[in-house]
PyMOL commands that place a pseudoatom at each C-alpha (Angstrom):
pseudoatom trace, name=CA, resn=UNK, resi=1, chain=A, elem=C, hetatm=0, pos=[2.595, -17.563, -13.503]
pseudoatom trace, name=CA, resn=UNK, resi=2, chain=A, elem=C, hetatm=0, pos=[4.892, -19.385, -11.459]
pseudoatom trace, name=CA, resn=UNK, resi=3, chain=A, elem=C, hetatm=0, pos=[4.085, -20.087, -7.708]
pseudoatom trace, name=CA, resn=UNK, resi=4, chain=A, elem=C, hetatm=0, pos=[7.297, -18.312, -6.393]
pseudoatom trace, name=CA, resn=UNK, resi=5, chain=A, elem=C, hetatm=0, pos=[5.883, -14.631, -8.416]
pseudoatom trace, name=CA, resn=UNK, resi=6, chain=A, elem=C, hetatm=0, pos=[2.284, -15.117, -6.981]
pseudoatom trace, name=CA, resn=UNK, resi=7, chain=A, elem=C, hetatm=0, pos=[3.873, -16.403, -3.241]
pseudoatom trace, name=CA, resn=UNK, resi=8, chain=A, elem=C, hetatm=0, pos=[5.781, -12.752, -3.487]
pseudoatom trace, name=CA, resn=UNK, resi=9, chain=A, elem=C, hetatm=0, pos=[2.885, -10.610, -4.900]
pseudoatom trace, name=CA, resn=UNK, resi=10, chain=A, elem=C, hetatm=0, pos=[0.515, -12.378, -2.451]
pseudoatom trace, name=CA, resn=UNK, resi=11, chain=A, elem=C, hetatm=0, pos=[3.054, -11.507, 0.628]
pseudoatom trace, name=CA, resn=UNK, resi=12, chain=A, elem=C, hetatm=0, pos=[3.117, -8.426, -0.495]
pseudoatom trace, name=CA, resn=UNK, resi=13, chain=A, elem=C, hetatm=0, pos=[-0.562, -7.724, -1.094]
pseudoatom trace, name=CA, resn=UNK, resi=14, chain=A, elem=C, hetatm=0, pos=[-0.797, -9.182, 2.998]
pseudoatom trace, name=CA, resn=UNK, resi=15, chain=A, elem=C, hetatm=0, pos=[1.637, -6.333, 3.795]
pseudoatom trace, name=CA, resn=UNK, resi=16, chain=A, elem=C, hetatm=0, pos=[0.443, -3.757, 2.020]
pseudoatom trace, name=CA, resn=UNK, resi=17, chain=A, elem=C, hetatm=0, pos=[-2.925, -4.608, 3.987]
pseudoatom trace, name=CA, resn=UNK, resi=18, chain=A, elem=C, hetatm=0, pos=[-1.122, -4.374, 7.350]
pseudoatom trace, name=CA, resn=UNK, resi=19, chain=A, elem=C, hetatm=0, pos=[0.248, -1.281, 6.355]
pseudoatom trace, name=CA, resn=UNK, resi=20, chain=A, elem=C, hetatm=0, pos=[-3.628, 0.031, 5.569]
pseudoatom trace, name=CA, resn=UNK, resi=21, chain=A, elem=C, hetatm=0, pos=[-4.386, -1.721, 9.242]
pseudoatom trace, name=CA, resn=UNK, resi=22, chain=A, elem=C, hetatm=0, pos=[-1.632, 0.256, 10.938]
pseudoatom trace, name=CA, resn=UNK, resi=23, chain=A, elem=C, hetatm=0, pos=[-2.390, 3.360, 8.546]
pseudoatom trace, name=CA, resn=UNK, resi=24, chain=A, elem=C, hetatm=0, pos=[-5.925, 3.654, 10.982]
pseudoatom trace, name=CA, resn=UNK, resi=25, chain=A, elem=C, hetatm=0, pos=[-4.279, 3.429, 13.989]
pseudoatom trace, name=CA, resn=UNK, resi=26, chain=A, elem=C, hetatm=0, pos=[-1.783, 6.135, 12.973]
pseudoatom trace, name=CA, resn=UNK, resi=27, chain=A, elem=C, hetatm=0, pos=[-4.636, 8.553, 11.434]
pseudoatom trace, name=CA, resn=UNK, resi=28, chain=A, elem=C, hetatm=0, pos=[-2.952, 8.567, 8.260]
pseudoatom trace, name=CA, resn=UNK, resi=29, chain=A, elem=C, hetatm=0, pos=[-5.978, 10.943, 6.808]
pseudoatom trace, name=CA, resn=UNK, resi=30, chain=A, elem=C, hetatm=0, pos=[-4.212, 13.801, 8.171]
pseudoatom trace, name=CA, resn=UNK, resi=31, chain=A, elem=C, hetatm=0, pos=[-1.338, 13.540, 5.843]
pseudoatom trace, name=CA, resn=UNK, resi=32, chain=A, elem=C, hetatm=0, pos=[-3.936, 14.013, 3.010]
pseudoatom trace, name=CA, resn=UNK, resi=33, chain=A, elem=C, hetatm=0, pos=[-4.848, 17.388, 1.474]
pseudoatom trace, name=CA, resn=UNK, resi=34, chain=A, elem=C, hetatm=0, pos=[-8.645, 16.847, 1.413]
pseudoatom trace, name=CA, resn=UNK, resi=35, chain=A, elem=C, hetatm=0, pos=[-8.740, 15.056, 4.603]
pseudoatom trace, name=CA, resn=UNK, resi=36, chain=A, elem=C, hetatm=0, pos=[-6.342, 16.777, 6.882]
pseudoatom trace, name=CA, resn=UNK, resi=37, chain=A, elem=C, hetatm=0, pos=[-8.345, 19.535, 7.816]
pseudoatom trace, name=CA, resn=UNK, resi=38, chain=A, elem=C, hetatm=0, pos=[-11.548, 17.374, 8.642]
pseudoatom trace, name=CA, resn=UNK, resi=39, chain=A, elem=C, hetatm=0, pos=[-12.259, 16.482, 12.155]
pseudoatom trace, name=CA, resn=UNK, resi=40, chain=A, elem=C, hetatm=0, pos=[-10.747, 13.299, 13.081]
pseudoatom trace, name=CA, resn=UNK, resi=41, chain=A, elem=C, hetatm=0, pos=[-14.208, 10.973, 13.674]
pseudoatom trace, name=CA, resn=UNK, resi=42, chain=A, elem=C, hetatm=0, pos=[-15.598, 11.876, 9.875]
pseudoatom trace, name=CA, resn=UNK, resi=43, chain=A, elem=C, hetatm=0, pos=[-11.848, 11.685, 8.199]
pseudoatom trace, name=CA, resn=UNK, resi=44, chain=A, elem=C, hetatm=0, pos=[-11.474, 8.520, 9.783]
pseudoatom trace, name=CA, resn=UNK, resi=45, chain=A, elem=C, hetatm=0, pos=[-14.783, 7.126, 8.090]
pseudoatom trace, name=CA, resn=UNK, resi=46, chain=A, elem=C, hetatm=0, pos=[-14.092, 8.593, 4.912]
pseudoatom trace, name=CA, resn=UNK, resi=47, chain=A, elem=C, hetatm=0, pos=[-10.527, 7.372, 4.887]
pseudoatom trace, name=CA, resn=UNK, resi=48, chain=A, elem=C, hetatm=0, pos=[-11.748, 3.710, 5.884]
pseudoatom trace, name=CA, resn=UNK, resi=49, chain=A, elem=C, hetatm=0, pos=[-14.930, 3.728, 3.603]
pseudoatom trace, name=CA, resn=UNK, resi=50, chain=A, elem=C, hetatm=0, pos=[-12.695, 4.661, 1.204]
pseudoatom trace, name=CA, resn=UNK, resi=51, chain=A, elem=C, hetatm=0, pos=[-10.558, 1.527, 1.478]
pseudoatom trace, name=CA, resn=UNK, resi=52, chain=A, elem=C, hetatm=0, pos=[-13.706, -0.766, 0.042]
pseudoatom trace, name=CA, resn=UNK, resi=53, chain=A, elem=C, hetatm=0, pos=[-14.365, -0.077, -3.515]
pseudoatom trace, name=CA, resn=UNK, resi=54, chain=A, elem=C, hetatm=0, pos=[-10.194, 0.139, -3.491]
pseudoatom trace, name=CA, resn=UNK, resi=55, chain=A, elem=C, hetatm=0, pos=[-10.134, -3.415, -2.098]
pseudoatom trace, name=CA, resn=UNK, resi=56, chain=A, elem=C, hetatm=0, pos=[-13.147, -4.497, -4.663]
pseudoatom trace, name=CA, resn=UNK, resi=57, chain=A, elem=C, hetatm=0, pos=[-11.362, -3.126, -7.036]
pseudoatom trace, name=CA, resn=UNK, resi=58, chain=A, elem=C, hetatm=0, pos=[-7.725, -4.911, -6.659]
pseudoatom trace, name=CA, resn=UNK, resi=59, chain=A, elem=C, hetatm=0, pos=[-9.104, -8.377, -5.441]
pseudoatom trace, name=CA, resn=UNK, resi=60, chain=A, elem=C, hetatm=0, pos=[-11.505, -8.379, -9.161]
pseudoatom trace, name=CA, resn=UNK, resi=61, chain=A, elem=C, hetatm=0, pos=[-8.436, -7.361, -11.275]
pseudoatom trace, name=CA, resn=UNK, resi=62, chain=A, elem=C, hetatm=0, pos=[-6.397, -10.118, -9.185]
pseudoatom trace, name=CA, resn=UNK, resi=63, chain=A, elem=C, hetatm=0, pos=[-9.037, -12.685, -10.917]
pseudoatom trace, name=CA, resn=UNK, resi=64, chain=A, elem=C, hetatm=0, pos=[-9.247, -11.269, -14.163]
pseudoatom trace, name=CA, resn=UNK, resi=65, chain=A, elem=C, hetatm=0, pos=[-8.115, -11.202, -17.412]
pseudoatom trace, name=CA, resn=UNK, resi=66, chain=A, elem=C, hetatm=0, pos=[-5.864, -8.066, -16.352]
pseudoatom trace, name=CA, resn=UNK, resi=67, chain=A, elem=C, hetatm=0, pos=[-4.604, -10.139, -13.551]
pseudoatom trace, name=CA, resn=UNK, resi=68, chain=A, elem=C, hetatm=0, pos=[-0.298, -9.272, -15.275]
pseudoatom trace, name=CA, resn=UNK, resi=69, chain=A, elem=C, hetatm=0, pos=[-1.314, -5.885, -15.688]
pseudoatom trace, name=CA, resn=UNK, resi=70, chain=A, elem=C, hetatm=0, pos=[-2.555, -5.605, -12.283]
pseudoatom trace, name=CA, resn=UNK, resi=71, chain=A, elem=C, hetatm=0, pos=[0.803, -6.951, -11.270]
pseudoatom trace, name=CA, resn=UNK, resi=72, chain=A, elem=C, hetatm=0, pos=[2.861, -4.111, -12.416]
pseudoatom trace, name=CA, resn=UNK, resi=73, chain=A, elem=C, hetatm=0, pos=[0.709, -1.110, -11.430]
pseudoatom trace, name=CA, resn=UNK, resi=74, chain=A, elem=C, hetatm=0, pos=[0.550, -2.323, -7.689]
pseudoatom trace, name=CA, resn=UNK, resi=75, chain=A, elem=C, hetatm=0, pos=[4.325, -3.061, -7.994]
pseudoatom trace, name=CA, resn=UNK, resi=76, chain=A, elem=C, hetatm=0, pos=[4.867, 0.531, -9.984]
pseudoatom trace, name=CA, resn=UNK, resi=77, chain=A, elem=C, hetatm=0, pos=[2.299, 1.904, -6.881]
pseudoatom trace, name=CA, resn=UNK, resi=78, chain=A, elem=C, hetatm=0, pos=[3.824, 0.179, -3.813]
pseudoatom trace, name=CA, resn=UNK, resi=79, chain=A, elem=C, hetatm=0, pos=[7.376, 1.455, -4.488]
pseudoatom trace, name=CA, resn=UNK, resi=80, chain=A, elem=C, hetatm=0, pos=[5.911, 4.884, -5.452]
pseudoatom trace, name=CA, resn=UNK, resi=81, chain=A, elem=C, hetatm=0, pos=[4.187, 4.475, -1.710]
pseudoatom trace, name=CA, resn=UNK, resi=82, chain=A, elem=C, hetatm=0, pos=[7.591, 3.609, -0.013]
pseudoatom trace, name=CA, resn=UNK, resi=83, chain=A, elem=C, hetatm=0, pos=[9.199, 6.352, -1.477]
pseudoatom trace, name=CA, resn=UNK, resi=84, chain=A, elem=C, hetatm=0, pos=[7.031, 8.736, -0.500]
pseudoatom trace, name=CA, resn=UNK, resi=85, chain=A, elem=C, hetatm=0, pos=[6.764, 7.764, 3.068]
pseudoatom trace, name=CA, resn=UNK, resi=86, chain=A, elem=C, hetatm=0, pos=[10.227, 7.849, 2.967]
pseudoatom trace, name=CA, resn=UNK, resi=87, chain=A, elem=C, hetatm=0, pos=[9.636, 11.292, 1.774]
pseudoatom trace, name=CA, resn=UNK, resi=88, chain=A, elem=C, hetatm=0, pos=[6.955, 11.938, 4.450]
pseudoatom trace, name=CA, resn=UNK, resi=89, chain=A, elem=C, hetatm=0, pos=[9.728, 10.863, 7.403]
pseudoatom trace, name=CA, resn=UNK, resi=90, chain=A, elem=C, hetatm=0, pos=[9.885, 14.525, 8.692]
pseudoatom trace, name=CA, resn=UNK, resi=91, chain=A, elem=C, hetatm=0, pos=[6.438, 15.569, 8.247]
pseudoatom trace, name=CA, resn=UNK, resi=92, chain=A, elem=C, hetatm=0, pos=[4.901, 16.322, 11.861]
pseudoatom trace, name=CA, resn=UNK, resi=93, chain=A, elem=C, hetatm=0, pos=[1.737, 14.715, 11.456]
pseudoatom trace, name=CA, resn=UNK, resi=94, chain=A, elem=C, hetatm=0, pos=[3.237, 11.596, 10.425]
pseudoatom trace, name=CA, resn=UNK, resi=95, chain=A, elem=C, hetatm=0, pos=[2.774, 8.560, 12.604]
pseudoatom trace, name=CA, resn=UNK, resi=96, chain=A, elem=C, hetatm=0, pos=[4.857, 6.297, 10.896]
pseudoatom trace, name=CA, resn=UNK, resi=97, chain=A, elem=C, hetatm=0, pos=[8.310, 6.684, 12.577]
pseudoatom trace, name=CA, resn=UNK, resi=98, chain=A, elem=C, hetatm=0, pos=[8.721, 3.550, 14.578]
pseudoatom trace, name=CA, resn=UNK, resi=99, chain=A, elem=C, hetatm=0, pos=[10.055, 0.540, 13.981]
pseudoatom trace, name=CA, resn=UNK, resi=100, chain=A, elem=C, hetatm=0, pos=[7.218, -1.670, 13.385]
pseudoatom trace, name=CA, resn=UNK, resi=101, chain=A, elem=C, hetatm=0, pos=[5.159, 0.981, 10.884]
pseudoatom trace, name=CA, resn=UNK, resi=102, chain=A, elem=C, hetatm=0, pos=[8.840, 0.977, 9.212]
pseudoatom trace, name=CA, resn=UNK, resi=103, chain=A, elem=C, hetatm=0, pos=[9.346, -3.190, 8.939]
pseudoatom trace, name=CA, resn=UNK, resi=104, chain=A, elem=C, hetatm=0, pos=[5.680, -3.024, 7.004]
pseudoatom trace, name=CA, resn=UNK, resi=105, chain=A, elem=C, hetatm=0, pos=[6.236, -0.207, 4.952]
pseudoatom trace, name=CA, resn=UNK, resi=106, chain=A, elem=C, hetatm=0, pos=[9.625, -0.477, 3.200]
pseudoatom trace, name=CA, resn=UNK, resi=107, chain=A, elem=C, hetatm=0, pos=[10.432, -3.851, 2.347]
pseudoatom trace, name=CA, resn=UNK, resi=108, chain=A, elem=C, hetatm=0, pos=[6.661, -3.342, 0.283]
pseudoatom trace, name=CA, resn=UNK, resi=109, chain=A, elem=C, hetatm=0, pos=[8.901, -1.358, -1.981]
pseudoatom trace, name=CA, resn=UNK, resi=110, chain=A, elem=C, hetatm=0, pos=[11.677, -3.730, -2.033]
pseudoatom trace, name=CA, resn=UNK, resi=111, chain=A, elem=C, hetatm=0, pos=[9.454, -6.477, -2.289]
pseudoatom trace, name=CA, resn=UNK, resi=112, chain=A, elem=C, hetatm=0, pos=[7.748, -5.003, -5.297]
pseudoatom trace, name=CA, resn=UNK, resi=113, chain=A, elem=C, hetatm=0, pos=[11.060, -3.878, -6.999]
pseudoatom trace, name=CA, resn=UNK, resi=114, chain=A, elem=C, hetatm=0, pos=[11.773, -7.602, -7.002]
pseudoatom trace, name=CA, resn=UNK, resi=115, chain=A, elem=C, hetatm=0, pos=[8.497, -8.774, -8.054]
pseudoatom trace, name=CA, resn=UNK, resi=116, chain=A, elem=C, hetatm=0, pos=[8.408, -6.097, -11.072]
pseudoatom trace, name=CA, resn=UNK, resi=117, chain=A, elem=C, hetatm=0, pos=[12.241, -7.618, -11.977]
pseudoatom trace, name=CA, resn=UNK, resi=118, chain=A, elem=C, hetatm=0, pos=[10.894, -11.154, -11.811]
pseudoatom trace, name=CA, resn=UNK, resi=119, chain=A, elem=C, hetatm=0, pos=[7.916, -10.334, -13.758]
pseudoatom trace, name=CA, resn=UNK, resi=120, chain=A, elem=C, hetatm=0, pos=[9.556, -8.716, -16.567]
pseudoatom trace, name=CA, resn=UNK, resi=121, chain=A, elem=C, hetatm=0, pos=[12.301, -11.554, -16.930]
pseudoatom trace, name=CA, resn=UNK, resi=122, chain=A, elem=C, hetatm=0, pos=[9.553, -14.188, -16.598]
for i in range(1, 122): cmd.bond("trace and resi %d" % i, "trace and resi %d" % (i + 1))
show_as sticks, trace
zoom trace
């Protein structure tokens, strides 16, 4: 894979990470069916806790044999994830409407539009 695809994917892996980061702060949980109605102290556990076999999971696909694959769904799953937060802009329990949750958030789906188009020409 050429260094200028990883570089991109790799940027926007670091974002999306941010994102999670920032996600905590803003007690994303309660934009969740199953954990919007828990109290905040146990949602925020189970949302964070939640975040380590995902991590695991992504980081040992990222060093597989699946490593291409791997590539697209994240690409497919961070532009999904922009859209819907773009979705999610009027929701009342979302946390997300300032500028620097924003300058995270959507250029992962622009990012990963371009790494998907770069991917499939390569």
């Amino acid at each position: 894979m050429p260094d200028l695809l990883l570089m991109l994917f790799l940027i926007n892996l670091s974002l999306f990470l941010l994102h999670e980061m920032d996600a905590i702060r803003r007690s994303e949980w309660r934009l969740f069916i199953v954990l919007k109605d828990m109290e905040d102290s146990k949602a925020y556990k189970v949302f964070t806790f939640i975040h380590l076999p995902l991590y695991t999971i992504i980081l040992y696909l990222l060093f597989s044999k699946y490593q291409t694959v791997t590539f697209w769904v994240l690409d497919l799953f961070l532009i999904i994830h922009a859209i819907l937060h773009l979705f999610f802009e009027k929701h009342p329990r979302n946390e997300f409407k300032n500028t620097f949750s924003r300058t995270i958030i959507y250029p992962m789906g622009i990012l990963a539009a371009i790494h998907l188009v770069l991917l499939f020409n390569n």
